[in-house]
N, CA, C and O atoms as a GROMACS GRO file, in nm:
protein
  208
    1UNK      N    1  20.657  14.944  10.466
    1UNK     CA    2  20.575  14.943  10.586
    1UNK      C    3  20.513  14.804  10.602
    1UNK      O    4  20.456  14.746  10.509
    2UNK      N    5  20.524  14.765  10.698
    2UNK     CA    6  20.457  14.597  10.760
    2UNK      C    7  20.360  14.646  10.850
    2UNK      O    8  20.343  14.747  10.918
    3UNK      N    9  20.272  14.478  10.816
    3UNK     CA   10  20.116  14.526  10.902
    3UNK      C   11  20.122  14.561  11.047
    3UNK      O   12  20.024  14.598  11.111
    4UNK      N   13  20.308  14.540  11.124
    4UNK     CA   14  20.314  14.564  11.273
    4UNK      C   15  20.354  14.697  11.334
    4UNK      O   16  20.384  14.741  11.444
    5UNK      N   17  20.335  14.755  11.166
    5UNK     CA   18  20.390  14.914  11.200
    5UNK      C   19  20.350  14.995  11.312
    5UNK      O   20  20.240  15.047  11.296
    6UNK      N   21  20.389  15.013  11.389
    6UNK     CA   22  20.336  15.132  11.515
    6UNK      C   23  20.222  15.008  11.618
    6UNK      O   24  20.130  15.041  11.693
    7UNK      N   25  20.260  14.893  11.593
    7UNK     CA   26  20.183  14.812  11.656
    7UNK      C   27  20.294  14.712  11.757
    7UNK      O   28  20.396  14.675  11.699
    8UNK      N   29  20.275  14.663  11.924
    8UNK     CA   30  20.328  14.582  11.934
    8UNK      C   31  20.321  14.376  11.888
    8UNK      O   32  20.205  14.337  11.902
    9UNK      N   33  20.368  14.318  11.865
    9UNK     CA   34  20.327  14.230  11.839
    9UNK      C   35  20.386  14.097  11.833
    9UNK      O   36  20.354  14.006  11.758
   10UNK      N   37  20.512  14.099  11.957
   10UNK     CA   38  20.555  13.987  11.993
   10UNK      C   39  20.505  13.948  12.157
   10UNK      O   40  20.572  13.892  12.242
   11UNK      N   41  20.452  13.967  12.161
   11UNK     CA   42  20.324  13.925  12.280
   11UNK      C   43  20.293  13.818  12.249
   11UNK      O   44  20.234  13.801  12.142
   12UNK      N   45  20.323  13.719  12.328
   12UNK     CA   46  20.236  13.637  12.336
   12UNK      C   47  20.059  13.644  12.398
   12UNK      O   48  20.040  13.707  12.502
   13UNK      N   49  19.960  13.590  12.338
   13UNK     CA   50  19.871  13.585  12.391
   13UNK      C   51  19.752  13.460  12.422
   13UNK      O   52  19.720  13.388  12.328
   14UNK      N   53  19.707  13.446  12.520
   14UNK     CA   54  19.624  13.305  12.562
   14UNK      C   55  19.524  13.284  12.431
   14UNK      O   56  19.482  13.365  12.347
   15UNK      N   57  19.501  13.124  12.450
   15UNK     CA   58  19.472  13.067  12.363
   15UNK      C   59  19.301  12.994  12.390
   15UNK      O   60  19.224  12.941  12.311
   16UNK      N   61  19.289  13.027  12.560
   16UNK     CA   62  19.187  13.033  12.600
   16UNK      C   63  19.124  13.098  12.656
   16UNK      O   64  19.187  13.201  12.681
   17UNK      N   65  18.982  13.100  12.714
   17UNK     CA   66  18.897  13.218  12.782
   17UNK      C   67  18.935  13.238  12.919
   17UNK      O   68  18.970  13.143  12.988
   18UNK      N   69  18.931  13.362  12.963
   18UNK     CA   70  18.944  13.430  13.066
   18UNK      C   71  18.840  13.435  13.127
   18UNK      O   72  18.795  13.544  13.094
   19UNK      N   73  18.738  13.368  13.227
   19UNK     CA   74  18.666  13.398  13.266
   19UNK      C   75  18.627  13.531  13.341
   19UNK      O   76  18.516  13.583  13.350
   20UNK      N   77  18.767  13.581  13.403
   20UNK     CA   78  18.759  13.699  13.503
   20UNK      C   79  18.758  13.863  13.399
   20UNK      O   80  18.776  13.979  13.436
   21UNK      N   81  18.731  13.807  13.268
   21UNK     CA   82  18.696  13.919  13.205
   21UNK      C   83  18.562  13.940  13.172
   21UNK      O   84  18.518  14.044  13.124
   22UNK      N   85  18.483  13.818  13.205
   22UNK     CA   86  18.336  13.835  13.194
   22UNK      C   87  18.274  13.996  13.227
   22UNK      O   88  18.360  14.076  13.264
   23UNK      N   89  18.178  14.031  13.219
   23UNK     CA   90  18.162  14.196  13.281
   23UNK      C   91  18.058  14.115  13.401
   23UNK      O   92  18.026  14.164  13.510
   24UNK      N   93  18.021  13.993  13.354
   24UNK     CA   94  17.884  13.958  13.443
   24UNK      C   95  17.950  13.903  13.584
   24UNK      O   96  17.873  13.863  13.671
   25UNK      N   97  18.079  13.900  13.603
   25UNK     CA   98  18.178  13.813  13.718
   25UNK      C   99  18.135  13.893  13.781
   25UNK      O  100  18.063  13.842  13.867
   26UNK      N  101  18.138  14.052  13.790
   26UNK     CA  102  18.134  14.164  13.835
   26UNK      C  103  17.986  14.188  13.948
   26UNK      O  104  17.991  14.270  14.039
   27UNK      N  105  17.860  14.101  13.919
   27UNK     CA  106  17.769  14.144  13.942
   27UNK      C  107  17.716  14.083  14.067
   27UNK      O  108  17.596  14.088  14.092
   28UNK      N  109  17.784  14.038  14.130
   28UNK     CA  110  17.745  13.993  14.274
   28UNK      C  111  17.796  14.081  14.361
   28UNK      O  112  17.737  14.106  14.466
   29UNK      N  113  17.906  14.135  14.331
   29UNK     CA  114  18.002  14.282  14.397
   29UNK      C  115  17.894  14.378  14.400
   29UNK      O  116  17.869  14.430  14.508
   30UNK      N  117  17.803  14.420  14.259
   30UNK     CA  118  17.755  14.516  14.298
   30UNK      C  119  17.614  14.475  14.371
   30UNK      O  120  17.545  14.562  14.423
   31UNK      N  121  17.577  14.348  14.372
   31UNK     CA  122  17.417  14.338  14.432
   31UNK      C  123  17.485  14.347  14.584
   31UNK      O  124  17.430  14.424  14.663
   32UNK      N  125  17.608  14.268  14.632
   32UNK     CA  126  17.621  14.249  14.774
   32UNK      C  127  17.680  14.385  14.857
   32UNK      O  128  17.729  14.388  14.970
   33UNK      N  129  17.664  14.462  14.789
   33UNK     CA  130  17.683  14.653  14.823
   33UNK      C  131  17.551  14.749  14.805
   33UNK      O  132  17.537  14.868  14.834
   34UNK      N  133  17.431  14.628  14.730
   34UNK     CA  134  17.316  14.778  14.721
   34UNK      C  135  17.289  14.841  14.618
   34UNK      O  136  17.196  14.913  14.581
   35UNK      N  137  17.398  14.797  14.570
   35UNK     CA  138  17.455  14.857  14.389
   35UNK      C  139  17.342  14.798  14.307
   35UNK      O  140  17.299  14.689  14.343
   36UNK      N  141  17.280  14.868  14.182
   36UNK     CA  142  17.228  14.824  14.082
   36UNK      C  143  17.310  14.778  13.979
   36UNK      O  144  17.397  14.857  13.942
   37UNK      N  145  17.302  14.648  13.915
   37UNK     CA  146  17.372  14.669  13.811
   37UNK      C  147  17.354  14.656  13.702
   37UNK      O  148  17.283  14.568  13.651
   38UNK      N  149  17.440  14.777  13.623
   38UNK     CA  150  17.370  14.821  13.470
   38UNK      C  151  17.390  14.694  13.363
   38UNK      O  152  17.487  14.618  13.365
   39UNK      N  153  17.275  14.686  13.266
   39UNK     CA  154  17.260  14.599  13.172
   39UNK      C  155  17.357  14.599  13.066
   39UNK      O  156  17.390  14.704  13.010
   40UNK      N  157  17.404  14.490  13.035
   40UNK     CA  158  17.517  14.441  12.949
   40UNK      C  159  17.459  14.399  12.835
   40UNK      O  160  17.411  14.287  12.820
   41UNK      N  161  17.463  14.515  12.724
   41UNK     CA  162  17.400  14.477  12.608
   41UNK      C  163  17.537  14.414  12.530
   41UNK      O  164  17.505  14.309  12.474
   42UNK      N  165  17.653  14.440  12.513
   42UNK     CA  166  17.729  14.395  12.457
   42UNK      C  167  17.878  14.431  12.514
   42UNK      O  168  17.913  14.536  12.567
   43UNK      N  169  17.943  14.334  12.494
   43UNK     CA  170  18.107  14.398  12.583
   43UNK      C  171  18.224  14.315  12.476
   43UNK      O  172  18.239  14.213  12.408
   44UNK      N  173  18.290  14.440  12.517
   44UNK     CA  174  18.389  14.380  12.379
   44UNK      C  175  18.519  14.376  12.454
   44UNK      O  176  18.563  14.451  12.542
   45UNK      N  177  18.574  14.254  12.390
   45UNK     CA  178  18.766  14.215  12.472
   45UNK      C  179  18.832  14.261  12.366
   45UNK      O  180  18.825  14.210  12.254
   46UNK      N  181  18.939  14.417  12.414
   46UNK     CA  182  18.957  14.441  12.335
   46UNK      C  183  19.102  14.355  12.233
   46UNK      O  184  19.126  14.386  12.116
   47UNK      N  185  19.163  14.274  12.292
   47UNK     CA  186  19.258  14.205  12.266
   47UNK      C  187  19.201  14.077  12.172
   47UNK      O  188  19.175  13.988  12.252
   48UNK      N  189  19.173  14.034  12.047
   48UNK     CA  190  19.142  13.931  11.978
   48UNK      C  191  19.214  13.828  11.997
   48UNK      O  192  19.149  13.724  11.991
   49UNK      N  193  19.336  13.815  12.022
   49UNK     CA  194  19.428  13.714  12.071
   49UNK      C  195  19.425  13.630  11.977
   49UNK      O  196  19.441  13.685  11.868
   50UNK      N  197  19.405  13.471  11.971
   50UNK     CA  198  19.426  13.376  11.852
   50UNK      C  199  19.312  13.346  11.771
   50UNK      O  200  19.334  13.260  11.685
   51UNK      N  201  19.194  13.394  11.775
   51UNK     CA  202  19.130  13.396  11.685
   51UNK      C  203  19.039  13.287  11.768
   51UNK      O  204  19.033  13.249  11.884
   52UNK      N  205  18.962  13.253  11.628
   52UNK     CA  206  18.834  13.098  11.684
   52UNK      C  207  18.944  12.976  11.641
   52UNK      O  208  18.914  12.858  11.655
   0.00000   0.00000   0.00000
């Protein structure tokens, strides 16, 4: 058994930040609708990609 067992893992993946995954990109959408928007104590990407 190898560590890619039941895992995909010839994906390539970016090597830099995504800004449009921010959760905070999100928060002008909800002020410019009326919307409250809920507090972002922590948000997790679930893809680690290349590391630091």
């Amino acid at each position: 058994m190898t560590w890619t067992s039941g895992y995909v893992a010839d994906i390539g993946y970016t090597y830099g930040y995504c800004n449009e995954l921010n959760p905070l990109r999100v928060k002008p959408a909800f002020l410019n609708n009326g919307l409250v928007f809920p507090e972002v104590g922590a948000a997790c990407e679930l893809g680690f990609g290349q590391g630091p």
